[in-house]
N, C-alpha and C positions, 0 to 999 in steps of 0.2 A: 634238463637237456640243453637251454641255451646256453649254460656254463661248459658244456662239453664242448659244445660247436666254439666258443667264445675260445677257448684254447686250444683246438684243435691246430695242427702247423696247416692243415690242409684237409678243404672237404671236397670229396665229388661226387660230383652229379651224374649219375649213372641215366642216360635215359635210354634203355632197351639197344639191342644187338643189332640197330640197323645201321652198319658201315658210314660212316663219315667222310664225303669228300676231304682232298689233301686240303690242310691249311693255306695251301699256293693259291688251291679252288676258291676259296670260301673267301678270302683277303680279295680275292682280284672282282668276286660274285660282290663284293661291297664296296667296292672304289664303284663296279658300273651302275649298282643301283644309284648311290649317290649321286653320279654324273646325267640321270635318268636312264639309264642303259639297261635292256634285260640281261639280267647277268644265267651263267649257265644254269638250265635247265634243270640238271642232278644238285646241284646248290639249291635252288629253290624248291625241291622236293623234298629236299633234307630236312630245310629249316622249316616248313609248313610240318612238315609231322611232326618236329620237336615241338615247336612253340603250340600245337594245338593238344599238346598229350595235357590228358587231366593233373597230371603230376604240381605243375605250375598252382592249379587250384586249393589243391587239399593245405589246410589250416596250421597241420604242424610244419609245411614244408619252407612257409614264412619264415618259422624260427631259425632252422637250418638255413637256408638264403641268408638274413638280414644278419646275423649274428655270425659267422663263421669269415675269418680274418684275409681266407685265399680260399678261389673255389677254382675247382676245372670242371668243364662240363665234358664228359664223356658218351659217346655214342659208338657202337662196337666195342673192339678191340682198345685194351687200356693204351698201347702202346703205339695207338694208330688214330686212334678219333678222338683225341684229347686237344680242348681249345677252351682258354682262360677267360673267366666270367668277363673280364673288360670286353677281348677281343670279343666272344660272345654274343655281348650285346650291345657292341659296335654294329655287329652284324645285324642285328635283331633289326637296329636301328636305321640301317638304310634301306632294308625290306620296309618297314613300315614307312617311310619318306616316298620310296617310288611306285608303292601302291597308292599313297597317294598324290603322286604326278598321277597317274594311268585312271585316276578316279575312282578307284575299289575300295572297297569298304570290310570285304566279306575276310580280308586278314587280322583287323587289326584286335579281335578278342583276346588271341595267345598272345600279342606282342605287348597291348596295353597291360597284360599281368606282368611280364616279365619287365617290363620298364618299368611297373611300379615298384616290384620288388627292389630292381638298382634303385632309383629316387629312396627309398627307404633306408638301404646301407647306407647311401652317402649321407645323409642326413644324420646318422650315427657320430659323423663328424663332424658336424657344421651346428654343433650347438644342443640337439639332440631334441629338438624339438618331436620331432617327428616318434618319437620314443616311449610319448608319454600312453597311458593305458586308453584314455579317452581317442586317441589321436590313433593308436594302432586298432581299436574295435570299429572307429569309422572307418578308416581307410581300407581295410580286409573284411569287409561286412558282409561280400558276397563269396569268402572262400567257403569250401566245402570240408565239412568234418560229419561223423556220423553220430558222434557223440554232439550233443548238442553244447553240455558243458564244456564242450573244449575251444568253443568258440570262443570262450572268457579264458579259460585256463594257460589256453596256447599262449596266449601273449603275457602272461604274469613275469616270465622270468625274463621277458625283454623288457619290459615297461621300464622308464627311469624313473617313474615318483611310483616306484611300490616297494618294498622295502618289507622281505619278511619280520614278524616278530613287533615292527610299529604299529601304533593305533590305527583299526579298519584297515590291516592290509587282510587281504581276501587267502583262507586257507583252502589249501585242494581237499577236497571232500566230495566224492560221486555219490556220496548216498543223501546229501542234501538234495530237498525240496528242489524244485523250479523257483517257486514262490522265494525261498530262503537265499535262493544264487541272487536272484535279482538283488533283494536285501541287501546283502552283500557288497555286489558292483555299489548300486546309489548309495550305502553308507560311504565310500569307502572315497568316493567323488565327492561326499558333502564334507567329508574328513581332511582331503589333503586339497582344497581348493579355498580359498580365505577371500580373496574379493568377491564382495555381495554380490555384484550385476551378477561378473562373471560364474558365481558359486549356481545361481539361481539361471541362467540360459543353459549353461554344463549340464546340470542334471533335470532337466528338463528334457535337452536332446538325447542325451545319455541314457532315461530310463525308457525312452521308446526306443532307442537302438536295440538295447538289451531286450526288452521285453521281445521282440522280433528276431533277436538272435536263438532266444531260449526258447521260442512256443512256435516257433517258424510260420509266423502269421504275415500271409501271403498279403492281406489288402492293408498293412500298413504301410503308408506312406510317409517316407523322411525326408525334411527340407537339405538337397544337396548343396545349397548355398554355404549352410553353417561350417566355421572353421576355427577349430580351436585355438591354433595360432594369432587369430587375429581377435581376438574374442573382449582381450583388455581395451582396444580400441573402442571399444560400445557404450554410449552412457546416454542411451536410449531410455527415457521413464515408460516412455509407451510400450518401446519394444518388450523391458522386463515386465509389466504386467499383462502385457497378451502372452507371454513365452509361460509364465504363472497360472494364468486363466485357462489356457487351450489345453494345457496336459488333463486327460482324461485320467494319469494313475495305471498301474499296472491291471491288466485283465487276466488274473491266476486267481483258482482255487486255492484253498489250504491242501488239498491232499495233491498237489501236483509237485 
């Protein structure tokens, strides 16, 4: 699917049949957030029901976002509430600014997803760091899918260090174990990662991510610190033998 979106001239974003102020409204609703101005009223009701629809959350909806070349996001009428991912989330972007001038907090869940989704496109071009399999499973750890494996699945065809058909790249397969997916991801991390430090902090954080993607185990807790980008920076002897030491290993049966 991400090859679909990747070539698609144009995707949109359909978010349900509730009428979209004029782009006059919504453009002028984001020069006064900016300026700290309440901007109208019908503007700001708009964009709170968009930006909180579960839509933003679910796992495949990443691929379609982060991969697809032009997006519109559409609300009502196609030929009435149609506003370009930039303009968008320009917009997104000054509502989250002057909630917090006004000190509110209680908006910024829908808009911190949709801003990460942008940061991730653009990142697409900036080198593509952002790209890699390790780096898209932390970063979307809390979207929702109902299938558990799609939490790993979803982001295979964006990854840029996966590469069907080369050694440890991970095949789709739902009737594989739990036990055998995890296998999988950490083979595949100890496979296309070559610096020691880094090979050994990687799949360290990596098979506790995973392991808590795949058995949705609520009391693990993952160090938010860790960043794969800056990872080569490390030549820490301490740090690599407590990151060694602390991994307890995967908590799966064989029949799971």
């Amino acid at each position: 699917m991400a090859f679909v979106y990747q070539r698609a001239a144009e995707v949109l974003v359909w978010l349900g049949t509730r009428e979209a102020p004029t782009s006059k409204d919504i453009l002028l609703a984001s020069s006064q957030w900016n300026d700290g101005v309440l901007g109208k009223v019908q503007v700001e009701s708009w964009l709170y029901d968009l930006i909180n629809q579960e839509y933003w959350k679910r796992t495949w909806i990443i691929q379609e976002i982060c991969m697809a070349n032009k997006i519109e996001v559409v609300s009502g009428y196609y030929d009435k509430g149609m506003v370009s991912w930039d303009d968008f989330v320009k917009v997104v972007e000054a509502y989250q600014a002057y909630n917090k001038l006004r000190g509110s907090t209680e908006f910024f869940g829908g808009s911190d997803g949709i801003l990460k989704l942008d940061e991730t496109r653009k990142s697409k071009y900036q080198g593509g760091k952002g790209y890699s399999l390790g780096v898209l499973l932390r970063t979307f750890q809390d979207s929702f899918s109902k299938v558990s494996r799609d939490k790993v699945y979803a982001f295979l065809g964006m990854a840029n260090d996966h590469y069907l058909g080369y050694k440890g790249s991970i095949i789709v397969d739902y009737e594989k174990t739990t036990f055998e997916m995890y296998q999988d991801v950490v083979r595949f991390q100890n496979l296309s990662t070559f610096e020691p430090v880094k090979k050994k902090v990687e799949i360290m954080y990596l098979s506790s991510l995973v392991r808590r993607l795949l058995t949705r185990e609520s009391d693990l807790r993952l160090k938010s610190w860790y960043d794969f980008s800056t990872i080569s920076e490390i030549r820490n002897p301490k740090l690599e033998a407590s990151a060694c030491k602390n991994d307890a290993g995967p908590r799966f049966s064989k029949e799971e």
